[in-house]
Backbone as CSV, one residue per row, in Angstrom:
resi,resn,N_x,N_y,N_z,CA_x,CA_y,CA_z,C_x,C_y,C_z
1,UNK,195.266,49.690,35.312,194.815,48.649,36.185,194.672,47.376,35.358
2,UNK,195.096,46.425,35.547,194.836,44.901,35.111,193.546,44.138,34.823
3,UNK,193.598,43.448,34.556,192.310,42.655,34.495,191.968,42.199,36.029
4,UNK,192.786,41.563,36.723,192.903,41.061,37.766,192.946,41.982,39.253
5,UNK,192.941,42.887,39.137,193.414,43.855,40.131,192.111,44.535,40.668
6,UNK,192.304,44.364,41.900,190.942,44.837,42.911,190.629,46.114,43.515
7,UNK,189.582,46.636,43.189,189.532,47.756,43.607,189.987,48.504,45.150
8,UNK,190.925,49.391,45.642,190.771,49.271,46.873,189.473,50.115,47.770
9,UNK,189.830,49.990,49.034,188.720,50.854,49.655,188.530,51.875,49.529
10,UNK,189.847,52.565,49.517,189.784,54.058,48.739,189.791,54.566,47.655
11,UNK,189.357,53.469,46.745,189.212,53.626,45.019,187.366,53.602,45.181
12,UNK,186.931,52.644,46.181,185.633,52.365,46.098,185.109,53.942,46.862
13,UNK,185.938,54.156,48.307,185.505,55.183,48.672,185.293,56.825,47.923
14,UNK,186.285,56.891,47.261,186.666,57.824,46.355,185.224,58.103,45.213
15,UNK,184.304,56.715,45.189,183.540,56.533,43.823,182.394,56.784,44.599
16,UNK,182.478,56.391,45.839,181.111,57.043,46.497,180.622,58.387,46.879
17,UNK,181.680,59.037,47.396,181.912,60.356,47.507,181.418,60.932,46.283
18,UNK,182.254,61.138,44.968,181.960,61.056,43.850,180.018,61.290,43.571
19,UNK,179.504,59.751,43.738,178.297,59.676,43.297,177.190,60.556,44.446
20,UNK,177.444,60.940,45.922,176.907,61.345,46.705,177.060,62.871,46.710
21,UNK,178.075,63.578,45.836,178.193,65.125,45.634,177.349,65.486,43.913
22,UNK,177.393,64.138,43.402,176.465,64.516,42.240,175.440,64.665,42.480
23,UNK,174.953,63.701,43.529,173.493,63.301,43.623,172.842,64.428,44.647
24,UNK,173.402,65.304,45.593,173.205,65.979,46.511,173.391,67.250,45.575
25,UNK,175.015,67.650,45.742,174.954,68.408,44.427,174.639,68.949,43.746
26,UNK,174.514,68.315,42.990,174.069,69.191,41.548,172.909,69.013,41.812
27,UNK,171.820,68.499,42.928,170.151,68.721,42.661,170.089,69.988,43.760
28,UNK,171.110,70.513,44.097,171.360,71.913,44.826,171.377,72.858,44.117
29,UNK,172.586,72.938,43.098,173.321,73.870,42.056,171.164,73.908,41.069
30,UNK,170.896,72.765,40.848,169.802,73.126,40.118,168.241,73.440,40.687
31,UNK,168.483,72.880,41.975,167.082,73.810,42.458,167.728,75.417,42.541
32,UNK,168.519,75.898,43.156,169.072,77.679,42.976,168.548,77.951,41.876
33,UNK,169.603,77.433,40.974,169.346,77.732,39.746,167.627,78.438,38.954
34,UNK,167.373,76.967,39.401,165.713,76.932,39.046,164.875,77.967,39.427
35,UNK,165.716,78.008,40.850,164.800,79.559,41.616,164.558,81.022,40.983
36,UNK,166.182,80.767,40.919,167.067,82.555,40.549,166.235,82.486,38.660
37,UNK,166.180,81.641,37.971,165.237,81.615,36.390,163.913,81.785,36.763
38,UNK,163.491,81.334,37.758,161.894,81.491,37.585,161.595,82.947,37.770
39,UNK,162.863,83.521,38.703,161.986,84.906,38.834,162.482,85.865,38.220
40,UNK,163.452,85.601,37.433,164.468,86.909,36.682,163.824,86.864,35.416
41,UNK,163.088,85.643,34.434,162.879,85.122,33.141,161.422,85.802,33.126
42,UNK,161.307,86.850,32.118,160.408,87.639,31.558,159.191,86.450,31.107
43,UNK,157.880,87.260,31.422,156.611,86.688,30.741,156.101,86.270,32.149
44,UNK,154.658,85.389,31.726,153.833,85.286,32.864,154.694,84.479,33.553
45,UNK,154.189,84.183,34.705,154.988,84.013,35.995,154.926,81.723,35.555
46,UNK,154.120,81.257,35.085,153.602,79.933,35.524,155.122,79.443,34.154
47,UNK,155.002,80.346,32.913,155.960,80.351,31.366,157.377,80.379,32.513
48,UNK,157.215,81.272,33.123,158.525,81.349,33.691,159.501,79.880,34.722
49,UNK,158.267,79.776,35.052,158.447,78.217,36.119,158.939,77.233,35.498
50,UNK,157.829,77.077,34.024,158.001,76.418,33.399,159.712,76.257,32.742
51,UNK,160.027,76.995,32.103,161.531,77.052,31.642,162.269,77.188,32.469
52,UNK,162.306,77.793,33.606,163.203,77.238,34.809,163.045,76.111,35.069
53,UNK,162.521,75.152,34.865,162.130,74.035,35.826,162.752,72.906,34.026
54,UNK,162.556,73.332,33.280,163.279,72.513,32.168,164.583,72.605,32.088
55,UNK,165.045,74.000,32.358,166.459,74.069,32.132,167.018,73.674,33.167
56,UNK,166.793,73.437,34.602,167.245,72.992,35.964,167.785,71.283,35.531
57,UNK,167.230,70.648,34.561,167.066,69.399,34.361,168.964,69.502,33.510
58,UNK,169.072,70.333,32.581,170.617,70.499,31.756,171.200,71.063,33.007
59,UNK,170.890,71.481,33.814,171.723,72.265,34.703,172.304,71.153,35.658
60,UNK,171.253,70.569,36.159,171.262,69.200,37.245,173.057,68.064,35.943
61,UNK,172.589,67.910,34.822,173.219,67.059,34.225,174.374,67.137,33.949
62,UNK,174.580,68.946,33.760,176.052,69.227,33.473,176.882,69.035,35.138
63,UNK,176.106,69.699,35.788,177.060,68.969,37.210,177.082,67.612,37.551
64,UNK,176.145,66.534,37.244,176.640,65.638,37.602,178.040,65.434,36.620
65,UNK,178.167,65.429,35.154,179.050,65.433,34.634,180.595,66.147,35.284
66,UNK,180.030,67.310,35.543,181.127,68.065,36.095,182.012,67.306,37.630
67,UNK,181.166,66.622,38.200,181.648,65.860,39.271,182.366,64.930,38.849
68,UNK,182.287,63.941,37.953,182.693,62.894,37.597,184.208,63.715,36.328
69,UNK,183.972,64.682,35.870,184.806,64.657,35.285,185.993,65.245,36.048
70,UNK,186.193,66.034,36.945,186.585,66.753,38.021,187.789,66.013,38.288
71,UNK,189.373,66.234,38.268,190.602,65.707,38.529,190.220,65.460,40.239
72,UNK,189.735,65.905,40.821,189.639,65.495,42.105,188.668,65.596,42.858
73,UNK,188.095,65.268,43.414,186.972,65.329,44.299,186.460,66.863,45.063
74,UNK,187.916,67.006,45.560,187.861,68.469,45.847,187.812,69.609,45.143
75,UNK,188.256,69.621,44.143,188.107,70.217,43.057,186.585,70.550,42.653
76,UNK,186.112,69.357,42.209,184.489,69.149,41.974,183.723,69.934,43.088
77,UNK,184.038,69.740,44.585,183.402,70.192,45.503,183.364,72.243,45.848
78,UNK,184.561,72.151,45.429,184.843,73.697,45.346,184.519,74.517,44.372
79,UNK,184.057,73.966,43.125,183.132,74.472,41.806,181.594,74.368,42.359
80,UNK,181.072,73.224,42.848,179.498,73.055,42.918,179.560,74.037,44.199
81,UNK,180.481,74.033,45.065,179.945,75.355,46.093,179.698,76.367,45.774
82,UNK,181.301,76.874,45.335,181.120,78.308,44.569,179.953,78.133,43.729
83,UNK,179.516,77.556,43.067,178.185,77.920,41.459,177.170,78.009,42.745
84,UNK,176.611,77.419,44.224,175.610,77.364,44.707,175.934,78.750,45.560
85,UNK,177.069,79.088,45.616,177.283,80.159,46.730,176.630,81.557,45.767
86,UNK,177.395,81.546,44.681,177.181,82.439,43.594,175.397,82.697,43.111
87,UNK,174.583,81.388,42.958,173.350,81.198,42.834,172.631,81.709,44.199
88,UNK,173.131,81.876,45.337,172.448,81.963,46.440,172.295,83.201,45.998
89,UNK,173.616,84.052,46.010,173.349,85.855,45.981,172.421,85.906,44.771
90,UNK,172.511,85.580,43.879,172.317,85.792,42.980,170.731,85.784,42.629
91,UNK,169.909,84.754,43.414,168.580,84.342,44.377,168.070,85.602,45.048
92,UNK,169.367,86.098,45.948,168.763,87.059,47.260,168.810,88.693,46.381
93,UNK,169.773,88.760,45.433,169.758,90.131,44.947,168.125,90.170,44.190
94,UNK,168.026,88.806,43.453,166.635,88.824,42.985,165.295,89.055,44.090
95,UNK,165.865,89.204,44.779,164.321,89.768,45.903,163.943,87.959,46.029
96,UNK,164.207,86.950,45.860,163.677,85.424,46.713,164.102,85.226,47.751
97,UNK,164.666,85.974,48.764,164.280,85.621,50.393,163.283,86.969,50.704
98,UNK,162.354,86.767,51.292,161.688,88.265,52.472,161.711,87.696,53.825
99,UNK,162.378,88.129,54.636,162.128,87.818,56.006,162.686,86.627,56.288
100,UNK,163.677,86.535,55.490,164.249,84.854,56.363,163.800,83.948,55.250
101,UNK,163.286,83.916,54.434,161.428,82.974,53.705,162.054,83.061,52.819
102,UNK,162.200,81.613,51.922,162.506,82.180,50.637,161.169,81.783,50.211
103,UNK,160.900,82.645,48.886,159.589,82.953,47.704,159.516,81.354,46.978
């Protein structure tokens, strides 16, 4: 691209999309995340929160990265599903839904 050369709508649109699957996203991929660590991670229960709830923060960062680095949008979108689809079971095998409820 030139010095001179203007972004189009679908270069701008493309960047919003982009920033609205990071931002939605990956604070998805890392609350799961956060969930499925708090209750699988050995020791008292509050130790456990605790390091889930720190590591959710690298977790949150590598997907936004992962979005932005992503050859395509769709691409990006079909990784953060699958990792949240994967985190869901992965949640429910851990016993965090009872009754509909998650824990």
């Amino acid at each position: 691209m030139s010095a001179n050369a203007v972004p189009t709508l679908a270069d701008r649109l493309a960047v919003a999309g982009r920033v609205l699957l990071a931002a939605f996203g990956s604070y998805a991929v890392a609350a799961l995340a956060c969930a499925w660590l708090a209750l699988i991670l050995p020791g008292p229960r509050a130790e456990a929160v605790s390091a889930a709830t720190l590591a959710s923060f690298s977790i949150m960062a590598a997907a936004v990265i992962w979005v932005f680095a992503a050859r395509t949008i769709a691409r990006a979108t079909l990784v953060l599903g699958a990792a949240a689809l994967l985190l869901t079971v992965a949640l429910w095998l851990a016993g965090g839904f009872r009754h509909g409820v998650a824990l």
